[in-house]
py3Dmol code that shows the C-alpha trace and the ligand (Angstrom):
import py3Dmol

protein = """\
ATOM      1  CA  UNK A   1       0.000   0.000   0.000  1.00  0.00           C
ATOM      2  CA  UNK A   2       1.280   3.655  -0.808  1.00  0.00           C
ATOM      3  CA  UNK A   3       2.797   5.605   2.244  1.00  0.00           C
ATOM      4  CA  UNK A   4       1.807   8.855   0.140  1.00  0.00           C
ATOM      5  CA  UNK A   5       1.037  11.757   2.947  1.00  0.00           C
ATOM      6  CA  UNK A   6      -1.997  13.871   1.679  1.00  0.00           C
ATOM      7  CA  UNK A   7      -1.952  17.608   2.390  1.00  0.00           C
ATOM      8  CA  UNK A   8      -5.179  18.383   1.395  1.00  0.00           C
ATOM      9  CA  UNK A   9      -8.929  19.503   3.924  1.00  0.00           C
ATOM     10  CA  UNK A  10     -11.058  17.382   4.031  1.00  0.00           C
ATOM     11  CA  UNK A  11     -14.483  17.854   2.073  1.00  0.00           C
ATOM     12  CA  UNK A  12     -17.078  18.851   3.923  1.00  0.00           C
ATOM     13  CA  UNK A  13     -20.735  19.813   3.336  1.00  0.00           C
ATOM     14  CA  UNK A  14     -19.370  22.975   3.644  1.00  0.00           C
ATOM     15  CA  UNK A  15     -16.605  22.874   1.467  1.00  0.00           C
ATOM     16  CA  UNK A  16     -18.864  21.557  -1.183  1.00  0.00           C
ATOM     17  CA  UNK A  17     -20.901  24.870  -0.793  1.00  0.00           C
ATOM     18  CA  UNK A  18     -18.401  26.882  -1.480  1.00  0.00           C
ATOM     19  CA  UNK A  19     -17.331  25.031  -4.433  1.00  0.00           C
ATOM     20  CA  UNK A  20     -20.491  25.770  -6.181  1.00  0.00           C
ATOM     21  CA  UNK A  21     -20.050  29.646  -4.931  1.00  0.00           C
ATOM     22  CA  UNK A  22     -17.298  29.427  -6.603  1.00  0.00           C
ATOM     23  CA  UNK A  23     -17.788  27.363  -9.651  1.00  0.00           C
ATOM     24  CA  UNK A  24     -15.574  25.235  -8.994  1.00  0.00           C
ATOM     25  CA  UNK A  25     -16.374  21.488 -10.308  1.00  0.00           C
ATOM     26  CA  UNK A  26     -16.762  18.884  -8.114  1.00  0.00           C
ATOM     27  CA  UNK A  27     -15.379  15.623  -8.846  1.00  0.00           C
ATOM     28  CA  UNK A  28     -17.358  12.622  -7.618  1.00  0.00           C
ATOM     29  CA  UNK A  29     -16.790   8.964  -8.284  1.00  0.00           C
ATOM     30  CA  UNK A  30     -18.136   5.869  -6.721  1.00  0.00           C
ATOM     31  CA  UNK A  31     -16.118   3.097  -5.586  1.00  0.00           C
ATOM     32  CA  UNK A  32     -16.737  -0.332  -3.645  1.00  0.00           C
ATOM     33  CA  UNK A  33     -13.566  -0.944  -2.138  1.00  0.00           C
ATOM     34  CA  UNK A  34     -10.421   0.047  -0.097  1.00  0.00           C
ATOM     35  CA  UNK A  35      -8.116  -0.673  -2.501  1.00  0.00           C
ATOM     36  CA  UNK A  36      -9.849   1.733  -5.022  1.00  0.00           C
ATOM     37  CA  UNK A  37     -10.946   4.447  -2.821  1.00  0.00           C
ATOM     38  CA  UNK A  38      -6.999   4.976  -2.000  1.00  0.00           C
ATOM     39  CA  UNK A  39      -6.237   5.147  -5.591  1.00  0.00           C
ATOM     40  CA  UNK A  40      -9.446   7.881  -5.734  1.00  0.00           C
ATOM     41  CA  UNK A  41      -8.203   9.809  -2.793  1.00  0.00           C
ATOM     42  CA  UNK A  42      -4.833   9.694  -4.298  1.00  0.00           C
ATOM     43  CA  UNK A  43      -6.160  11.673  -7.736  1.00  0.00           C
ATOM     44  CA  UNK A  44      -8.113  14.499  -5.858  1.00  0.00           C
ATOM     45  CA  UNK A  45     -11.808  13.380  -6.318  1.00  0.00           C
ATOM     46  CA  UNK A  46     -14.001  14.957  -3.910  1.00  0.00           C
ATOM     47  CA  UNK A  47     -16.975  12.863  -3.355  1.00  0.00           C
ATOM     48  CA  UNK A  48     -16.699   9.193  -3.346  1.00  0.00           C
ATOM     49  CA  UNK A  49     -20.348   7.447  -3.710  1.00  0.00           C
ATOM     50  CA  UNK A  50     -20.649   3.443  -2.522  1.00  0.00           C
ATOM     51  CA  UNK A  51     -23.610   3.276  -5.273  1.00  0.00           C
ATOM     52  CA  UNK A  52     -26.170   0.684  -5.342  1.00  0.00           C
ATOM     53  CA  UNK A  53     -24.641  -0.013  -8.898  1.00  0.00           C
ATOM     54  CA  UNK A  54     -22.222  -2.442  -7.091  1.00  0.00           C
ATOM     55  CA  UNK A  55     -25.601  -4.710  -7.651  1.00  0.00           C
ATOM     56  CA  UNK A  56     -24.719  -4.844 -11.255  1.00  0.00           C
ATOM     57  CA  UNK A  57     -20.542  -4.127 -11.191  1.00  0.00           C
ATOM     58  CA  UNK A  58     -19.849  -6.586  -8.049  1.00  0.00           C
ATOM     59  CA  UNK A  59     -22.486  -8.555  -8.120  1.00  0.00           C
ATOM     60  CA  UNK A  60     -23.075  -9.245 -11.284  1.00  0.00           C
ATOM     61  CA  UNK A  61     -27.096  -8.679 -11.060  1.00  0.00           C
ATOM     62  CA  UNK A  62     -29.077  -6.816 -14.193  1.00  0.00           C
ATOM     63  CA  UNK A  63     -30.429  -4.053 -11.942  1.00  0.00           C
ATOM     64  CA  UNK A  64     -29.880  -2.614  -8.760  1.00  0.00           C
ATOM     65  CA  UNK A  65     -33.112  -4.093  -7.078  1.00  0.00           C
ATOM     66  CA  UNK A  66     -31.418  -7.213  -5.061  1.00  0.00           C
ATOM     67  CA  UNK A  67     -29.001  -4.870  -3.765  1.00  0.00           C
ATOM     68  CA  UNK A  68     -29.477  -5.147   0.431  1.00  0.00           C
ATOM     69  CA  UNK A  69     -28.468  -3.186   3.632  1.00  0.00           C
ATOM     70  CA  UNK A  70     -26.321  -5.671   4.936  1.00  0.00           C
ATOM     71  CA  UNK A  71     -24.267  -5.209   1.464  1.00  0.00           C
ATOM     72  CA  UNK A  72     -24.603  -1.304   1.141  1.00  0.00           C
ATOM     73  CA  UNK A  73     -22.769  -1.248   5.098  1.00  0.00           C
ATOM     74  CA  UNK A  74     -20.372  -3.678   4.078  1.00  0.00           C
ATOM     75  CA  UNK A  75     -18.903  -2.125   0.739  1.00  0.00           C
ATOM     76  CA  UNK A  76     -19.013   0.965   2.834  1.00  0.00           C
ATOM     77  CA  UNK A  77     -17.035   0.247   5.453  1.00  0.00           C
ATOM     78  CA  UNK A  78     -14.291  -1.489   3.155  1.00  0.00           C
ATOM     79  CA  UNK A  79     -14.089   2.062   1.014  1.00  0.00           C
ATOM     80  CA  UNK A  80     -14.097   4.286   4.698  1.00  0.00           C
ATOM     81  CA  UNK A  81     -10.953   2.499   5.091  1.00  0.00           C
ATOM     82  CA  UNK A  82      -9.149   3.957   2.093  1.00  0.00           C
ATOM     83  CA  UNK A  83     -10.407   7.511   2.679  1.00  0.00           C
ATOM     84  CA  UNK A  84      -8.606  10.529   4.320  1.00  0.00           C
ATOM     85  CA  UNK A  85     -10.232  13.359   2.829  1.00  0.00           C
ATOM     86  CA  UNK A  86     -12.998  13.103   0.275  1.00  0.00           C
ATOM     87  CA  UNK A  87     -16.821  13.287   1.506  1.00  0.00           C
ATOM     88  CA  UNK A  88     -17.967   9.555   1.700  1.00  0.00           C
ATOM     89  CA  UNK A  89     -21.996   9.274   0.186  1.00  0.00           C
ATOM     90  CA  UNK A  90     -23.638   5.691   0.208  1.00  0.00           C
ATOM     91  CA  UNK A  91     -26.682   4.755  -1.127  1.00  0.00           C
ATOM     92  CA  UNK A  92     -30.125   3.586   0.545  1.00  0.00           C
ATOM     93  CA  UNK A  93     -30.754   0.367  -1.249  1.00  0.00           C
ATOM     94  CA  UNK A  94     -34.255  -0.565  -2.799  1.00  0.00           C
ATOM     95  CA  UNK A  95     -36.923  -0.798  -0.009  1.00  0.00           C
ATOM     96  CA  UNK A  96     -34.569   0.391   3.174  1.00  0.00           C
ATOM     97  CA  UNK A  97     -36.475   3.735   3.309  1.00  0.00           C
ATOM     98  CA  UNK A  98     -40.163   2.612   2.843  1.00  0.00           C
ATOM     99  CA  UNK A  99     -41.085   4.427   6.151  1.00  0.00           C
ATOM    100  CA  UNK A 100     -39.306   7.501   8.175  1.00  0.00           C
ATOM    101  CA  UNK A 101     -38.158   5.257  10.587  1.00  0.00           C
ATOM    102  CA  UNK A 102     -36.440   2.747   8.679  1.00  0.00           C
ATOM    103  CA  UNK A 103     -34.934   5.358   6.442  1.00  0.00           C
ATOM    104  CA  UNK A 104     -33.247   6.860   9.937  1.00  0.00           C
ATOM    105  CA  UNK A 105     -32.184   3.751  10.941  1.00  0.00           C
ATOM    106  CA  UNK A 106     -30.734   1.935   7.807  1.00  0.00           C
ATOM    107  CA  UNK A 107     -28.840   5.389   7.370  1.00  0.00           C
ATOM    108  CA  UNK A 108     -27.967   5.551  10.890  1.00  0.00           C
ATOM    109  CA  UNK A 109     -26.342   2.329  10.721  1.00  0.00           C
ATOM    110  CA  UNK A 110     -24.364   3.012   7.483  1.00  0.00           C
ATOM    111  CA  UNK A 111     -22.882   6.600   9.238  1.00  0.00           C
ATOM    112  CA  UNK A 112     -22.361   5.096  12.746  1.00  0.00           C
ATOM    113  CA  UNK A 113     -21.062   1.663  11.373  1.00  0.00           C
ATOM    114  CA  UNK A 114     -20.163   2.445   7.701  1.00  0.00           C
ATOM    115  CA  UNK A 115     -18.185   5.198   8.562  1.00  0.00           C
ATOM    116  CA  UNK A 116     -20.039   7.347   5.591  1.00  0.00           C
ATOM    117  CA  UNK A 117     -20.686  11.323   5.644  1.00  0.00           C
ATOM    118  CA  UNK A 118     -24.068  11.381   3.421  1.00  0.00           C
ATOM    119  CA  UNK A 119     -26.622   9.197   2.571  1.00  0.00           C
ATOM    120  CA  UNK A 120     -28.415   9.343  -0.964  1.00  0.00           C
ATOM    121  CA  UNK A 121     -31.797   8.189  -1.690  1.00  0.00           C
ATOM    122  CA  UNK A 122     -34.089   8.091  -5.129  1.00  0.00           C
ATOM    123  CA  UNK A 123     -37.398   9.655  -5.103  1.00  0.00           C
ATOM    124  CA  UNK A 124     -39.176  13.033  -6.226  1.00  0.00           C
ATOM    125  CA  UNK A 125     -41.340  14.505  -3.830  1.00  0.00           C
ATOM    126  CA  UNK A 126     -43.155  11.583  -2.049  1.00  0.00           C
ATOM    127  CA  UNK A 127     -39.542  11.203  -0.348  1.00  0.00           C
ATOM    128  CA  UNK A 128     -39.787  14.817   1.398  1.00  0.00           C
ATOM    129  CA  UNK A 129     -40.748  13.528   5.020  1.00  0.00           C
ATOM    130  CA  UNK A 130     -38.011  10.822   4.349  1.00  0.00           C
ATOM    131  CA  UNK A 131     -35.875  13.467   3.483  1.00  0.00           C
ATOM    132  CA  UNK A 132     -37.174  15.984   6.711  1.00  0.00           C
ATOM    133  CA  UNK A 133     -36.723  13.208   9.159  1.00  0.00           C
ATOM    134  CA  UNK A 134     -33.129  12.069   8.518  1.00  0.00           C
ATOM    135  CA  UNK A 135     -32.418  16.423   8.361  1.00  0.00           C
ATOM    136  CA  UNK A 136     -33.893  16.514  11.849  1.00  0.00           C
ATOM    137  CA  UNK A 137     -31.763  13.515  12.950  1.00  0.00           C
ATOM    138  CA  UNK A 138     -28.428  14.989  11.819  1.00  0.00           C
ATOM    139  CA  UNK A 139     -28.460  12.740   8.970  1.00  0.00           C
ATOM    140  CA  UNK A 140     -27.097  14.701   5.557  1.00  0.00           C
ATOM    141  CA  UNK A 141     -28.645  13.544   2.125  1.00  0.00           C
ATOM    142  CA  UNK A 142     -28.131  13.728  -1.547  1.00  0.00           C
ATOM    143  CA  UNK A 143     -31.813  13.674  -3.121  1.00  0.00           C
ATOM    144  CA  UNK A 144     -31.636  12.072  -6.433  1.00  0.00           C
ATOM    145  CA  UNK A 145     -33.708  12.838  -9.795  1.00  0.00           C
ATOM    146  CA  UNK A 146     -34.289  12.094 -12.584  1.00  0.00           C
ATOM    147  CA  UNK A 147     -33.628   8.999 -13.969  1.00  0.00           C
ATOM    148  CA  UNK A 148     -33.996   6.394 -11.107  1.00  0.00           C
ATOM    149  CA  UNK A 149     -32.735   3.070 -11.196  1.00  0.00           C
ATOM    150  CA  UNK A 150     -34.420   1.424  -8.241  1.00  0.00           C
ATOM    151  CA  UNK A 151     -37.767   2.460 -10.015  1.00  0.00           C
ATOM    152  CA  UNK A 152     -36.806   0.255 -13.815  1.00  0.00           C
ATOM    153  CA  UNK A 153     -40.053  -1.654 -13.964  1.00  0.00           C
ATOM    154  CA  UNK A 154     -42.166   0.718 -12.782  1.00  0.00           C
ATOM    155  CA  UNK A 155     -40.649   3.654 -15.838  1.00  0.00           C
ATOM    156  CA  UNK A 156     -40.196   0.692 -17.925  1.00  0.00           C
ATOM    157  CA  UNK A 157     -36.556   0.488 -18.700  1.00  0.00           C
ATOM    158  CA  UNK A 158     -33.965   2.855 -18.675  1.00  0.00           C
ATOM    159  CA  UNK A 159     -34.426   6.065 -20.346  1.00  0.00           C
ATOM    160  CA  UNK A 160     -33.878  10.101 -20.223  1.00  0.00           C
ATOM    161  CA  UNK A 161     -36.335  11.580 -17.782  1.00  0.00           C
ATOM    162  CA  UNK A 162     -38.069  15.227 -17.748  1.00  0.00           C
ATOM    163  CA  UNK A 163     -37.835  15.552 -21.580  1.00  0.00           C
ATOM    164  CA  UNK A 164     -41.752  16.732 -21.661  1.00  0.00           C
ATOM    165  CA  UNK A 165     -42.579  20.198 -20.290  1.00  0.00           C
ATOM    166  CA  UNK A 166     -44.772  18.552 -17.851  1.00  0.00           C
ATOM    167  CA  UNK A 167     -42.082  16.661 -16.339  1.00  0.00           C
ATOM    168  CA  UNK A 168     -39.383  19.104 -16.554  1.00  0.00           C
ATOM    169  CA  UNK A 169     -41.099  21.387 -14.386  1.00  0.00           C
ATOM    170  CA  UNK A 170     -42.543  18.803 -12.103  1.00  0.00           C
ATOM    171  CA  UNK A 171     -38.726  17.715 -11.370  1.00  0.00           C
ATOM    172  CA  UNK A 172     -37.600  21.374 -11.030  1.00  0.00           C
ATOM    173  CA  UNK A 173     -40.486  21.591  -7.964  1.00  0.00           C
ATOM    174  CA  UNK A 174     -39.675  18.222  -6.762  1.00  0.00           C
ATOM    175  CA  UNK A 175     -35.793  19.310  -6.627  1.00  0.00           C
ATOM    176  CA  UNK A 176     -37.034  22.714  -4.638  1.00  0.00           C
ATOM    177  CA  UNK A 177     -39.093  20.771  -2.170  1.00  0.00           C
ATOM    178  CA  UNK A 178     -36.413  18.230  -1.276  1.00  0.00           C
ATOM    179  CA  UNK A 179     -33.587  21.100  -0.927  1.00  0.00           C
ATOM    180  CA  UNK A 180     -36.352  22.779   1.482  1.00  0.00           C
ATOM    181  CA  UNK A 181     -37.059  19.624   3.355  1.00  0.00           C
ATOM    182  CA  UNK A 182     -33.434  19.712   4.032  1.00  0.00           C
ATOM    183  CA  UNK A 183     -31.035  17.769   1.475  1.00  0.00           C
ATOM    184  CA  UNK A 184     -27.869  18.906   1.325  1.00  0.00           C
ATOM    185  CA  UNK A 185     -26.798  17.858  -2.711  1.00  0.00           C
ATOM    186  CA  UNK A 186     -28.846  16.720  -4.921  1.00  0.00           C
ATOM    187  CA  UNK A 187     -27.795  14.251  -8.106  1.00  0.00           C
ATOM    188  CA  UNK A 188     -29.223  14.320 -11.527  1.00  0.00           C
ATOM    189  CA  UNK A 189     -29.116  11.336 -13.965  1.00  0.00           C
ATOM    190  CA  UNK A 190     -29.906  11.244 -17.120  1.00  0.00           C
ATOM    191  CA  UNK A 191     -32.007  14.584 -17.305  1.00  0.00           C
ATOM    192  CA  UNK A 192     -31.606  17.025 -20.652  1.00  0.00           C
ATOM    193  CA  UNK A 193     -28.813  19.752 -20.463  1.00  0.00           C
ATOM    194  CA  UNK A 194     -31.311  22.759 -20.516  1.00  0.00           C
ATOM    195  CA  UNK A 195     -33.643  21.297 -17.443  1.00  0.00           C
ATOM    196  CA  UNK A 196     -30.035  20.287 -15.779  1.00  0.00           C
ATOM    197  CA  UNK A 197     -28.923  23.730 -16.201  1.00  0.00           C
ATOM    198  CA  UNK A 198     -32.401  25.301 -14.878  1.00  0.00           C
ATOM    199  CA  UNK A 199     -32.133  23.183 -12.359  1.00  0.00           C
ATOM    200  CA  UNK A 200     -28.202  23.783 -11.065  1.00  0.00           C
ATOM    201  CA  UNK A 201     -29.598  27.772 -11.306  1.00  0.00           C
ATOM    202  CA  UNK A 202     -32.623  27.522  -9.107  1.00  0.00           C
ATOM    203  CA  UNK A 203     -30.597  25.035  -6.280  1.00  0.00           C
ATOM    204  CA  UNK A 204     -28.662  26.639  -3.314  1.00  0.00           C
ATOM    205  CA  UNK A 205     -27.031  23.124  -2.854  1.00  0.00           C
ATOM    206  CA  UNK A 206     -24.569  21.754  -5.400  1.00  0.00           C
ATOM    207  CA  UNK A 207     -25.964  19.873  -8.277  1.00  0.00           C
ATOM    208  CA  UNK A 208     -23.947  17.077  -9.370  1.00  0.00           C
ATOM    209  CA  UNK A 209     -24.633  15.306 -13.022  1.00  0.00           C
ATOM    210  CA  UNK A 210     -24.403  11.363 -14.381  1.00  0.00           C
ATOM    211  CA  UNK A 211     -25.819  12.124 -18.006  1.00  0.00           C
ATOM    212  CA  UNK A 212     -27.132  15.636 -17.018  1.00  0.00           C
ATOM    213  CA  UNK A 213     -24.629  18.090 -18.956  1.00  0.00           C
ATOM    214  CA  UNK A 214     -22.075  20.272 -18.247  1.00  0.00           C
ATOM    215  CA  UNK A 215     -23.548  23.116 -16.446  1.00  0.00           C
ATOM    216  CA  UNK A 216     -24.203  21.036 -13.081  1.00  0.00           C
ATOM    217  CA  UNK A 217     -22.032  22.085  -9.958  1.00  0.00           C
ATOM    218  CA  UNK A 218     -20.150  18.646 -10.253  1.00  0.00           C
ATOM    219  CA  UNK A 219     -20.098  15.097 -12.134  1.00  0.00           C
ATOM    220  CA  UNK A 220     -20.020  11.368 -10.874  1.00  0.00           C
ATOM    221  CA  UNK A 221     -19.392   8.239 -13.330  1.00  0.00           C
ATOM    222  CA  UNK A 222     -19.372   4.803 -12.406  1.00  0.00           C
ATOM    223  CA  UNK A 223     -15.671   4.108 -11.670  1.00  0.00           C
ATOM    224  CA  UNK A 224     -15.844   0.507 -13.789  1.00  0.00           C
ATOM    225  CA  UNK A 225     -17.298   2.334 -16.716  1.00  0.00           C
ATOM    226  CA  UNK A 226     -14.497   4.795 -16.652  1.00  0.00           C
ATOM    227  CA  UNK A 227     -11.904   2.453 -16.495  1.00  0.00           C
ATOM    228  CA  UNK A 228     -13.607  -0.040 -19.162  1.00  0.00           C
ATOM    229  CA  UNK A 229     -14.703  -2.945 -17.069  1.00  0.00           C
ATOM    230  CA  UNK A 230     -18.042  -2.635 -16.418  1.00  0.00           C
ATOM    231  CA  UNK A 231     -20.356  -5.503 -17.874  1.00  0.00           C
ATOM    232  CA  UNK A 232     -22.818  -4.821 -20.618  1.00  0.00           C
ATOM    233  CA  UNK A 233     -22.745  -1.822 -22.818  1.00  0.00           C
ATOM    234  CA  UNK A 234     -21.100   1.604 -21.358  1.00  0.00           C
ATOM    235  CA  UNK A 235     -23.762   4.570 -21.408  1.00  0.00           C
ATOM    236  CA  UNK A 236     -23.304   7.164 -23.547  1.00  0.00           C
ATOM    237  CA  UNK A 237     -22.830   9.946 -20.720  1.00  0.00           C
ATOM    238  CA  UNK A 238     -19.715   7.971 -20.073  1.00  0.00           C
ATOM    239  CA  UNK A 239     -16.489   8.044 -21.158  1.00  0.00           C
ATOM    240  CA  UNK A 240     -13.960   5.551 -21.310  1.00  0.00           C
ATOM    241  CA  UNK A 241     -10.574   7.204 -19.720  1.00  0.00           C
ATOM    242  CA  UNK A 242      -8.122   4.059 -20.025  1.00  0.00           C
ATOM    243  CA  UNK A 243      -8.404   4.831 -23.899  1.00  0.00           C
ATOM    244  CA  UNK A 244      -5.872   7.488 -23.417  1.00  0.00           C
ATOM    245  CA  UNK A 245      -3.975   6.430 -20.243  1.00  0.00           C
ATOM    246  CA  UNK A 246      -1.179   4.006 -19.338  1.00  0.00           C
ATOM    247  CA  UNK A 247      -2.822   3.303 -15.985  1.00  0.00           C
ATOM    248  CA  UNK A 248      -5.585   3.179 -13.722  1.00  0.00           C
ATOM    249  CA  UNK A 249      -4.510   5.887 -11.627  1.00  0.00           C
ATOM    250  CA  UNK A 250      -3.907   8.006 -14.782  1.00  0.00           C
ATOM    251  CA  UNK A 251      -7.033   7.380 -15.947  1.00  0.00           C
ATOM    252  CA  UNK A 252      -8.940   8.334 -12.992  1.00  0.00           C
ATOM    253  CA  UNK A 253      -6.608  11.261 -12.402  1.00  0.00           C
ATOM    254  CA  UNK A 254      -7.932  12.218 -16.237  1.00  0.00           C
ATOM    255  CA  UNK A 255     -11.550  11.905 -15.074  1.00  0.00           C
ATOM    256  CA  UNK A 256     -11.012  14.366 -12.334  1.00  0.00           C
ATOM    257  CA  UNK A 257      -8.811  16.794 -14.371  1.00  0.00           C
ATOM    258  CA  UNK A 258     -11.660  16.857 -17.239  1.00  0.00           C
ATOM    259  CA  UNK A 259     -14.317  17.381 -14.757  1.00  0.00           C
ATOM    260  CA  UNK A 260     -12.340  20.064 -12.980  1.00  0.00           C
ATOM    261  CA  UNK A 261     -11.391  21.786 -16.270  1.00  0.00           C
ATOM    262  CA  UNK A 262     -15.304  21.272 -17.593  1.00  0.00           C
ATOM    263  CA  UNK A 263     -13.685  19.109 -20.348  1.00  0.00           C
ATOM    264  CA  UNK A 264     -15.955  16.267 -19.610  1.00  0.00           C
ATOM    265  CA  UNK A 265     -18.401  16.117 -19.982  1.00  0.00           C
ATOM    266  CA  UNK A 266     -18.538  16.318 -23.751  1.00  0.00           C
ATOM    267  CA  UNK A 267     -21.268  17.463 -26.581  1.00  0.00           C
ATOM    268  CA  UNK A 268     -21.305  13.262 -26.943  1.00  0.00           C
ATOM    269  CA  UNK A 269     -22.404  12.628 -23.540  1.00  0.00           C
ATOM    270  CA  UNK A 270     -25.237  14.724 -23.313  1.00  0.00           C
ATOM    271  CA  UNK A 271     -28.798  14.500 -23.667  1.00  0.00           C
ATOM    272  CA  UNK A 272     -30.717  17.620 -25.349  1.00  0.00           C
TER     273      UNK A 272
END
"""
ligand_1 = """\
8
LIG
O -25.549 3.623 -7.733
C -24.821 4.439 -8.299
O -23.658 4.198 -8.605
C -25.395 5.732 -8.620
C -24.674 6.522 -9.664
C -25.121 6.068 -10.991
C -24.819 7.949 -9.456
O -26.411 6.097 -8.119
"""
view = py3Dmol.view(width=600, height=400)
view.addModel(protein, "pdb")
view.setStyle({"model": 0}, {"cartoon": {"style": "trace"}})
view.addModel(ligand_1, "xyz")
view.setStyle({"model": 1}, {"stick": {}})
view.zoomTo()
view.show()
């Protein structure tokens, strides 16, 4: 294991604030491991995400419904281990929030055993007392819109999401609500550049995009898609960085440059 020292603050709720005062991208990345959330620390990101995805890069499963809590704390605690600095998110798998107090005390568990900062959860507005009772614990959360993976076979598949007028403006008063109810970040997937934008404008909390454009405070890929590994098909918001590099640190060290330097994303990996 490296003995590198690392000089810089830690990311905070705060610190993420100011970032988007400041327009300064944020750099997210998810990761499922110690090994990898070293190497992520290493290259500067400043949000690492345990994503339910590890259903479908770990476990091998088509979508991220099996996913459970037992597997969201473990994968969590192993990339807590690798971390110094960078703002640690994980997710709320399918069914661990379907009441207020099972929502506070899955997420409990994953910050008092799990070691993480944030917890994230998918859902418009009919997550706002969700989102209002882990605020009033002292629990921080990343609302998440737009396209939403736990909710496949009920949108039927995986597609853009808010491309109608009626559903572009019904996510822009969904993200308002949430942000009043308390969330601290929100994340937008797969949402048109223009509603992204609108959306990044009318936010106090940083925005940060998968397949949402380049206007959004920050960006967050799936570190296996980046680095060419995932299984199936890569999405076309994503990018494949060990293309161009020699290694996997230089690849993900390109990811956060290009997201820093609003490089990436590119006209190619946005939705209109
Ligand atoms: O589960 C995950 O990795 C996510 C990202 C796609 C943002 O939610």
């Amino acid at each position: 294991m490296s003995t590198q020292t690392n000089t810089k603050h830690k990311v905070t709720i705060r610190r993420l604030a100011e970032m988007k005062q400041a327009k300064e991208k944020i750099a997210c990345l998810t990761a499922y491991d110690a090994s990898f959330a070293q190497l992520l620390e290493k290259t500067g990101v400043d949000v690492v995400l345990v994503g339910d995805s590890l259903g479908m890069v770990i476990q091998g499963e088509e979508t991220t419904l099996p996913v459970s809590v037992e597997d969201m704390l473990y994968h969590t605690q192993c990339v807590a281990k690798g971390l110094t600095n960078a703002l640690l998110i994980t997710d709320m798998p399918f069914l661990s929030f379907t009441s207020e107090e099972e929502a506070v005390l899955n997420a409990g568990l994953f910050m008092k055993q799990g070691g993480a900062h944030m917890v994230k959860l998918e859902g418009g507005v009919d997550q706002v007392d969700t989102v209002a009772a882990l605020n009033k614990n002292g629990i921080p959360v990343c609302a998440h819109l737009g396209l939403q993976p736990q909710y496949v076979h009920k949108i039927g598949g995986y597609r853009v999401q808010g491309r109608d007028a009626a559903a572009a403006d019904k996510m822009l008063k969904d993200a308002i609500t949430l942000q009043d109810a308390g969330a601290d970040l929100m994340l937008l997937e797969c949402v048109p550049e223009s509603l992204a934008a609108k959306i990044t404008d009318a936010l106090d909390i940083p925005v940060i995009g998968i397949g949402a454009g380049t206007n959004c405070d920050g960006q967050i890929l799936v570190l296996y898609d980046i680095l060419d590994i995932s299984l199936g098909i890569r999405p076309k918001f994503s990018k494949n960085f060990m293309a161009a590099s020699n290694s996997i640190e230089e690849a993900i060290q390109q990811y956060v440059s290009a997201v820093k330097n609003a490089e990436f994303p590119a006209v190619e990996h946005v939705f209109s």
